[in-house]
C-alpha positions in Angstrom: 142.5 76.7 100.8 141.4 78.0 104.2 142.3 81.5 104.0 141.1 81.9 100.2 138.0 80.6 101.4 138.0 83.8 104.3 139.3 86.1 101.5 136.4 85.6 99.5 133.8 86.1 102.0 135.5 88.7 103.5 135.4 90.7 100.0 131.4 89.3 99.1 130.5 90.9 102.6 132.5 94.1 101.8 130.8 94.3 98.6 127.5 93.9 100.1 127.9 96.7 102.4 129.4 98.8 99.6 126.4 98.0 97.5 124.0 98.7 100.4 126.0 102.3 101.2 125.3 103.0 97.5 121.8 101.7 97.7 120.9 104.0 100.3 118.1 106.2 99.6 119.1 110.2 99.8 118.5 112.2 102.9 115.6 114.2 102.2 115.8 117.9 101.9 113.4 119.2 104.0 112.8 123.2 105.1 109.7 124.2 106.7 108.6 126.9 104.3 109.1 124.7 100.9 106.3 125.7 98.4 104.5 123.2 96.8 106.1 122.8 93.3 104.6 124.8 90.2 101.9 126.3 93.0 100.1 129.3 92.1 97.4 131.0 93.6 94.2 130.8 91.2 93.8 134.3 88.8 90.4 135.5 89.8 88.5 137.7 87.3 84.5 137.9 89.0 83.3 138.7 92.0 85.3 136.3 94.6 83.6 134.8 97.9 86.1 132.8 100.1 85.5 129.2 100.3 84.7 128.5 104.8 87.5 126.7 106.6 87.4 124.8 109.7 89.8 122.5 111.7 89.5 118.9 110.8 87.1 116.7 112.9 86.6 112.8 113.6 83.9 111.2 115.2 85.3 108.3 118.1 83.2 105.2 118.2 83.1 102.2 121.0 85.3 99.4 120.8 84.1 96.0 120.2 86.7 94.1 122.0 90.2 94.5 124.1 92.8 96.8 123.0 96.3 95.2 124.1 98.6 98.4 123.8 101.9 97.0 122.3 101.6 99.0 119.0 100.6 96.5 116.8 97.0 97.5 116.0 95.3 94.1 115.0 92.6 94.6 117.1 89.1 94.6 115.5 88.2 97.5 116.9 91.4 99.1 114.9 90.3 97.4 112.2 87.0 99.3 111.7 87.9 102.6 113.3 88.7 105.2 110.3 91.8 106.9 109.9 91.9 110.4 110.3 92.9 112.2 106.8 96.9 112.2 105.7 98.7 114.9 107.8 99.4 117.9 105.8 102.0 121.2 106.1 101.2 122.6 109.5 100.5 126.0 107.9 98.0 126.2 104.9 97.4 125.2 100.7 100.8 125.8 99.1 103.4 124.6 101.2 104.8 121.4 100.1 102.9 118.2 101.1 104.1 115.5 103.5 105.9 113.1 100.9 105.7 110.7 103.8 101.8 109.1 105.5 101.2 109.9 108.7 97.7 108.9 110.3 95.7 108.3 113.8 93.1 106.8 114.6 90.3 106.8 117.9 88.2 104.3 119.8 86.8 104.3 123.4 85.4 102.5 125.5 84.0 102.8 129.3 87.5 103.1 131.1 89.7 104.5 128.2 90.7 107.2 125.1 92.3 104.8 122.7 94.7 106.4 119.8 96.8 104.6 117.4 99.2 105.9 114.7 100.9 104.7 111.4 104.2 106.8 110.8 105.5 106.2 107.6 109.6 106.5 107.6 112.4 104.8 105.4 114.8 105.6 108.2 113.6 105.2 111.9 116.2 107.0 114.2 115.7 107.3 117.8 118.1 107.7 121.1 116.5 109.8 123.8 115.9 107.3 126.9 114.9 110.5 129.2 111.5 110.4 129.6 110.7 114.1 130.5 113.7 115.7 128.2 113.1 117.4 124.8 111.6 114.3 122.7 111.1 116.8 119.6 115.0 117.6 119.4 114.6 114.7 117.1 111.8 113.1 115.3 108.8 112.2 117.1 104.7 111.8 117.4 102.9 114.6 119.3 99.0 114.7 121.1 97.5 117.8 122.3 94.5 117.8 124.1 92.2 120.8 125.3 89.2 118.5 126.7 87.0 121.9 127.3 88.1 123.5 124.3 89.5 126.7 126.6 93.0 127.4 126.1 93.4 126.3 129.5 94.9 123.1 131.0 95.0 121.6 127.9 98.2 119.2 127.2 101.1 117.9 124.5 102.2 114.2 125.0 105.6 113.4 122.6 106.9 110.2 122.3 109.5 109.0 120.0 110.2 106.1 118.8 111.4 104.0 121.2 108.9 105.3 123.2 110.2 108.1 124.9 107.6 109.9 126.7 107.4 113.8 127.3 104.1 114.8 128.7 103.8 118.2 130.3 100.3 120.5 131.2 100.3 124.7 130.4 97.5 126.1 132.3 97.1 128.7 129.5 98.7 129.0 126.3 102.6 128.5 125.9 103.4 131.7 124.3 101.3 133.8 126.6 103.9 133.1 129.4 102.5 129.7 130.7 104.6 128.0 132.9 104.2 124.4 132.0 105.0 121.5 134.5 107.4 118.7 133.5 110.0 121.2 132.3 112.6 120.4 134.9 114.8 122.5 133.6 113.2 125.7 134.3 112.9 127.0 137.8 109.4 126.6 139.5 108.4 123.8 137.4 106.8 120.8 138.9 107.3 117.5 138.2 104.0 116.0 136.1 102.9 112.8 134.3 99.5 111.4 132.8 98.2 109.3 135.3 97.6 105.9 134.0 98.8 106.5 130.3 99.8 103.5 128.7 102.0 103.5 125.2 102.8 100.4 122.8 105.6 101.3 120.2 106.5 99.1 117.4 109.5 99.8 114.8 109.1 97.9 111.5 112.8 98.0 110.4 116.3 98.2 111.8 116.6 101.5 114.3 119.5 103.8 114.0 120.7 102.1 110.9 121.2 104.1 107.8 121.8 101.6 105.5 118.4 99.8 104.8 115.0 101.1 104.1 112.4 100.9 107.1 108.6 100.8 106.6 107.2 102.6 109.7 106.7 102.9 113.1 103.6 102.4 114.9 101.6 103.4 118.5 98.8 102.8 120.8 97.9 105.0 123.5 95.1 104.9 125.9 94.3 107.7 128.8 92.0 107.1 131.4 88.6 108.8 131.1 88.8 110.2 135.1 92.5 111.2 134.2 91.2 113.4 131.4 88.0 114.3 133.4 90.7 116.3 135.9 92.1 118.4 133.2 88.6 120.3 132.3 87.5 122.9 134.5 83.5 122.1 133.9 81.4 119.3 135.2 80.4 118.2 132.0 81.0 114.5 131.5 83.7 113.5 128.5 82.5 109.7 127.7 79.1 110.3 126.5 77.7 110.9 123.4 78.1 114.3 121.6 81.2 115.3 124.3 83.2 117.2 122.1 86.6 118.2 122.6 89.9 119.7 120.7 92.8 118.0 119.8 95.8 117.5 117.5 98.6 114.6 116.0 101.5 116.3 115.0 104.4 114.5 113.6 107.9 116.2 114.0 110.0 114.8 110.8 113.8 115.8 112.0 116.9 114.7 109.6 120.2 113.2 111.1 123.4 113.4 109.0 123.8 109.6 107.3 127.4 108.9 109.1 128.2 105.4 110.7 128.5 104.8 113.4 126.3 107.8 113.8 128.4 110.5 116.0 126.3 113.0 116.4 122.2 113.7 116.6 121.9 117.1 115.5 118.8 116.9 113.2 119.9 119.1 110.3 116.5 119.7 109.4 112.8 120.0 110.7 109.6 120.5 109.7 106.1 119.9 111.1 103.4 117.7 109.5 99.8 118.1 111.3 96.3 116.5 111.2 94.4 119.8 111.4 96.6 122.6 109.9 97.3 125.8 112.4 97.5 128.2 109.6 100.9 130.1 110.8 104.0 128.0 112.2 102.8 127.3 115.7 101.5 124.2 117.1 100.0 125.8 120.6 97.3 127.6 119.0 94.6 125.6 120.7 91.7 127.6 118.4 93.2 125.7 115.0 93.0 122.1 116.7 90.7 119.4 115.4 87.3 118.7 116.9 87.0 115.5 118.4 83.5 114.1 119.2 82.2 110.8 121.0 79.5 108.7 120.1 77.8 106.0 121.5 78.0 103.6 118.7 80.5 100.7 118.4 83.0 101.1 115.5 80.5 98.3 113.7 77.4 99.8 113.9 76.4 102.9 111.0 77.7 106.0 111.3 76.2 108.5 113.6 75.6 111.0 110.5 74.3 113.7 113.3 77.6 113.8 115.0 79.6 113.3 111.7 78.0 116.9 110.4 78.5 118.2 113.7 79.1 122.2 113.5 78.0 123.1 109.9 78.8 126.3 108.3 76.1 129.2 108.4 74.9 131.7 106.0 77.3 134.9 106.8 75.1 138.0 107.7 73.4 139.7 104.5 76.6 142.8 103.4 76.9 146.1 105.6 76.7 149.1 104.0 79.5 150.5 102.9 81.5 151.4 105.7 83.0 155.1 106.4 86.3 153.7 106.2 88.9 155.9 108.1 86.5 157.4 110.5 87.9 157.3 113.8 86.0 157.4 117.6 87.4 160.3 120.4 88.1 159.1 123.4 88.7 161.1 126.5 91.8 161.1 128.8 91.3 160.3 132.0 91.6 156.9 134.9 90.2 153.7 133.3 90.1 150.2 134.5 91.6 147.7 132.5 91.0 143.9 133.2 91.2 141.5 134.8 91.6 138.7 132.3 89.9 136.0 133.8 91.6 133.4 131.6 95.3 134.1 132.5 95.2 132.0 135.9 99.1 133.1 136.5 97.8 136.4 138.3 99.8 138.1 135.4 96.7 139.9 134.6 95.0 141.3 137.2 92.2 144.2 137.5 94.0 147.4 137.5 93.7 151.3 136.8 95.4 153.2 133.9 95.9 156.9 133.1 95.6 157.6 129.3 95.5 161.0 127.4 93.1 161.5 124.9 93.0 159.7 121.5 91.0 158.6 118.5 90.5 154.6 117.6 89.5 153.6 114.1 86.1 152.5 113.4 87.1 149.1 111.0 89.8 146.6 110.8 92.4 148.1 108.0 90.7 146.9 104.8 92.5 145.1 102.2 91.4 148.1 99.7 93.1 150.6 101.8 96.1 148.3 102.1 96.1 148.4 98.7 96.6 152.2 98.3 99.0 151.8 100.8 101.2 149.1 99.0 100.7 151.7 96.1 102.3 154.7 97.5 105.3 153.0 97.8 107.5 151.6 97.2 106.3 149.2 99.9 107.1 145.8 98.7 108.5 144.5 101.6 105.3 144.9 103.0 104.1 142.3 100.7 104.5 138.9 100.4 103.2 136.3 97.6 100.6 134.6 100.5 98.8 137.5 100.2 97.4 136.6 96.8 95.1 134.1 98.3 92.4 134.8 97.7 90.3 132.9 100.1 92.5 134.3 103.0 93.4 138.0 102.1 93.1 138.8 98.0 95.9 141.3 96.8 97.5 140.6 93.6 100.9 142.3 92.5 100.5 142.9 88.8 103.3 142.5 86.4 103.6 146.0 86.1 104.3 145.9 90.2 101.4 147.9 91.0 98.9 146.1 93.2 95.5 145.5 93.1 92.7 143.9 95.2 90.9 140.7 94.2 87.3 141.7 92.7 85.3 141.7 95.7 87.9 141.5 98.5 88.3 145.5 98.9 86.1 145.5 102.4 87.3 142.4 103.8 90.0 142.8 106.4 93.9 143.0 105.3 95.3 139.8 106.9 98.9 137.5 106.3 100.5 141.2 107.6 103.3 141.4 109.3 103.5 144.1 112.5 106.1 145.5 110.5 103.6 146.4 107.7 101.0 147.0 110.8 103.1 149.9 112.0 104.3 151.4 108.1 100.4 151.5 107.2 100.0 153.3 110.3 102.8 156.0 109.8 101.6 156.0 106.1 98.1 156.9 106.9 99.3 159.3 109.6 98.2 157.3 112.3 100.3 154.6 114.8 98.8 151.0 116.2 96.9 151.4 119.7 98.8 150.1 122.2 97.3 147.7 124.6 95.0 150.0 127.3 93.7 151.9 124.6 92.7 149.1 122.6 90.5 147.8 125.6 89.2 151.4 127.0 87.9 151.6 123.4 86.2 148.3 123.6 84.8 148.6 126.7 84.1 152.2 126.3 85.0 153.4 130.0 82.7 150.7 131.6 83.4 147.5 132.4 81.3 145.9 130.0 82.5 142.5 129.4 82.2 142.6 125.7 82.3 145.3 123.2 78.3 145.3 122.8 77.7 145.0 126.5 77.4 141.9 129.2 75.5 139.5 126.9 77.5 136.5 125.8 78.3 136.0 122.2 76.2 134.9 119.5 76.2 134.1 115.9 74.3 138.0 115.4 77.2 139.9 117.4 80.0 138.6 116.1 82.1 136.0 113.5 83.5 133.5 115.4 85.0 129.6 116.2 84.5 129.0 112.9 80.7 129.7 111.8 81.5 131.2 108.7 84.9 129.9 108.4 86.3 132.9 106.8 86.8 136.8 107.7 83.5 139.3 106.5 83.4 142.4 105.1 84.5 145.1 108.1 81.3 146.5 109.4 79.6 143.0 108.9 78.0 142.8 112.7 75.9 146.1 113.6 74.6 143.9 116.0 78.2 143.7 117.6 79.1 147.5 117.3 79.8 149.2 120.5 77.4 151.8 121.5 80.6 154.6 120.2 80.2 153.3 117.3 83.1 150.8 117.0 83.2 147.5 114.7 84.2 144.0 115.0 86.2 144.7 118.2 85.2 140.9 118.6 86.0 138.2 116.1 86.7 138.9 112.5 90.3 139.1 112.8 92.7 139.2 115.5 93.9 142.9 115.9 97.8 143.8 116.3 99.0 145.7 119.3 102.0 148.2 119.6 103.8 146.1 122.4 105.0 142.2 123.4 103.1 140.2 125.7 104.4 141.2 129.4 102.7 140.8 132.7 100.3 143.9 134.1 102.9 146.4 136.1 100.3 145.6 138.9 100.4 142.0 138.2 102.3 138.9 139.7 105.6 138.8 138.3 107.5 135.9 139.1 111.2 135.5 137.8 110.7 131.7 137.2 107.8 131.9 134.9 108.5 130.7 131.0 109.0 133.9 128.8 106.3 134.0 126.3 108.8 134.0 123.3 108.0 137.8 123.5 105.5 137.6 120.5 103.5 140.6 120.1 100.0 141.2 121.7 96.9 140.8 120.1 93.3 141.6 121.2 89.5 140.9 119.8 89.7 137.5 118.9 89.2 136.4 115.4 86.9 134.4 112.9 88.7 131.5 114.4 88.3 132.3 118.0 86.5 130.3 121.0 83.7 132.8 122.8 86.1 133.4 125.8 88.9 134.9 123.7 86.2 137.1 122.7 86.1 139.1 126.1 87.4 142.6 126.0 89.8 141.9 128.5 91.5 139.1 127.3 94.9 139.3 126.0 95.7 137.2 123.2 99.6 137.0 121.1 100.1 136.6 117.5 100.8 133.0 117.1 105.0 132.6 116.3 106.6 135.1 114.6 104.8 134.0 110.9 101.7 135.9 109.6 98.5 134.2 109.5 95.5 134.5 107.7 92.8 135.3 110.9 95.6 138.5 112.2 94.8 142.0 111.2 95.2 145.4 112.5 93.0 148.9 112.9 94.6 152.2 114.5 94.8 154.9 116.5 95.7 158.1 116.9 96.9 160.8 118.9 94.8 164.0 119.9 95.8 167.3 118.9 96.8 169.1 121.6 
């Protein structure tokens, strides 16, 4: 009687775990590029204005009592502190939305930056234990923080969920060649941690088990205001009302093969899910993060409606006349002095001299009209690609016949979403080539060392389309005020302009064999619609974010001089 009784529990547990195997919900097929199904960019037939962009801001309020960090987030402080919007695709509208919630939330209060996050997941895996190792290898909760808004000393804080922490400091952007500390692995590195950070995880389900559905996971964070105080380089005080700084959540969503006992954690999958989207596949562009403001009301008080509408679009500048497109600017061979770029504090970038021979720089960004021709005089079509239709970011529209055609209005804008590969095909095409780096600056600064392309005076809303004012690129030729006194256009903001060579350190600058290779991504200069004012200097050297085309990167051209 004994052992019929253990045969038949011993086949009802079987069963169950059978049952629960078949149960099991499917692992997700997840690529980073998936298109949102039955997407298609709108068919425009008037006269088309781009609706303005700009990262996604939240407004941080007081707390009203003690936040115990231990993940849970019952406090009532949590309780009337909004959530920041779902995260989204890190890129832009058409790539496949998140089919899983993420969200944060902020609070402060005299000693501490609270944050808290919901992360939504039917199966929570986690088995890093390293603190300072690769938390993103698998899937994981990310912070960045740029407290001046600079591009420089900002950090990313990842934390899995188990709590894992990886926190590391670049003192300029990562793919610029930064060598960030807390990556032990890489020679020169130093050893770094946020002083006085505090994390809370909580799992609500059975880690590392594949065959139950889990809820979420969920975090509280706080940093110290006089640890965040020591990563800006002004004396501007951060807990006050109106301090305003950039940041970004990302949420890595990695896939593990279902086995059990699980035998291996290669993620067989990855994508990234933002708060404010970067617009190309790149987390460490600090221009796309969200703006984060304080105020001095508790999370119970009304809403401080002045900082909620804090940076409001303007009117864009009344249209230029039509430009002379194609008409070029002779500059003379000779010694120039390029640099230095302040920003790059590696000593990568030093003031030099350069010997140049003569050439000729255009007078616009390559318009999307003359793209058009180009695409036109093919066959070019792999210098398309279906992103291009947008027409809030770019506006060129393959017609069924394959001929291409601009959207109604968009002819004078800049071309943008190009890759340098269609940079450098216009360029032959058109009988011209991309400037490469020296000649891009000597034109912009014209043989002086004028700090911007219209002289020493810092940037302003007449010069210039910038950090997000119009939230969209203008029509070449849009900023007169801006021109350089040879007669040169939007060689600040607009777009970001494609150079003929990778990031690399000046020959005359420090080169040090341990620094962190800047993923060799090709240069960039001008700064862009996007841009904050110091990216905006004619000697600072920007890179094309990843290896993805974005809608704020462009490209005008040069020339040689007949000899």
């Amino acid at each position: 009687m004994m052992r019929y009784i253990l045969f038949i529990c011993t086949m009802l547990i079987v069963t169950i775990l059978i049952l629960e195997a078949d149960a099991q919900p499917p692992v997700p097929e997840i690529q980073r590029y998936d298109r949102e199904p039955g997407f298609k960019h709108p068919v425009i037939t008037e006269s088309y204005t781009p609706k303005p962009f700009k990262p996604q801001q939240y407004v941080v309020y007081r707390t009203v009592d003690d936040i115990i960090i231990d993940g849970k987030i019952v406090e009532s402080s949590w309780d009337n502190a909004d959530w920041t919007e779902r995260f989204g695709h890190i890129m832009f509208k058409g790539y496949r939305n998140p089919p899983l919630n993420t969200r944060a939330k902020m609070v402060w209060d005299d000693d501490n930056l609270y944050f808290a996050g919901v992360i939504e997941e039917p199966r929570v895996y986690a088995h890093i234990t390293k603190n300072d190792t690769v938390v993103c290898h698998e899937s994981d909760f990310e912070i960045f923080i740029d407290v001046d808004s600079d591009a420089r000393n900002y950090v990313e804080i990842e934390f899995n969920a188990i709590g894992t922490i990886w926190d590391m400091i670049y003192a300029k952007e990562l793919d610029k060649g930064a060598l960030p500390k807390s990556w032990w692995w890489i020679p020169g590195s130093e050893p770094w941690d946020v002083e006085g950070m505090r994390l809370g995880v909580r799992v609500d389900g059975t880690l590392n088990y594949p065959y139950d559905v889990d809820e979420e996971w969920t975090f509280e964070c706080s940093i110290p205001w006089s640890t965040l105080q020591q990563w800006s380089l002004n004396v501007e005080k951060l807990n006050k009302r109106g301090s305003s700084m950039r940041m970004n959540f990302s949420r890595v969503e990695s896939v593990i093969n279902d086995e059990w006992p699980i035998d291996t954690w290669e993620s067989v999958s990855s994508v990234d899910w933002l708060w404010s989207p970067m617009l190309t596949y790149r987390a460490h562009g600090t221009e796309c993060f969200g703006r984060v403001i304080m105020s001095d009301r508790t999370v119970i008080q009304y809403r401080d409606d002045e900082l909620e509408n804090s940076f409001p679009f303007i009117d864009p500048p009344r249209p230029p006349k039509k430009p002379k497109l194609g008409s070029m600017v002779k500059f003379n061979g000779g010694t120039y002095t390029i640099g230095p770029d302040d920003d790059d504090p590696s000593g990568a970038s030093p003031k030099g001299e350069v010997t140049v021979n003569t050439f000729y720089m255009d007078c616009y960004e390559v318009t999307i009209g003359e793209y058009v021709r180009f695409l036109n005089a093919g066959p070019h079509d792999d210098f398309y690609w279906e992103d291009m239709a947008d027409p809030d970011w770019c506006g060129i529209i393959k017609e069924e016949n394959g001929k291409y055609k601009a959207v109604s209005g968009k002819d004078n804008y800049p071309v943008v979403l190009v890759a340098v590969e269609g940079a450098k095909a216009y360029a032959e095409w058109a009988g011209k080539r991309l400037p490469t780096e020296y000649e891009w600056e000597i034109a912009a600064r014209g043989g002086t060392e004028r700090l911007y392309p219209w002289g020493n005076e810092a940037p302003d809303v007449s010069k210039t389309n910038c950090d997000y004012h119009i939230g969209h690129a203008l029509p070449v030729g849009s900023y007169p005020a801006g021109r350089t006194p040879e007669g040169l256009y939007d060689m600040a903001g607009n777009v970001n302009e494609i150079i003929d060579q990778d990031w690399e350190e000046y020959p005359w600058g420090i080169k040090r064999a341990d620094e962190q290779k800047p993923c060799t991504l090709p240069l960039c200069r001008g700064g862009a619609w996007t841009a904050q004012h110091l990216k905006l200097k004619s000697t600072h050297r920007d890179v094309r974010k990843h290896f993805f085309k974005s809608p704020f990167t462009g490209f005008r051209c040069a020339k040689d001089a007949e000899l």
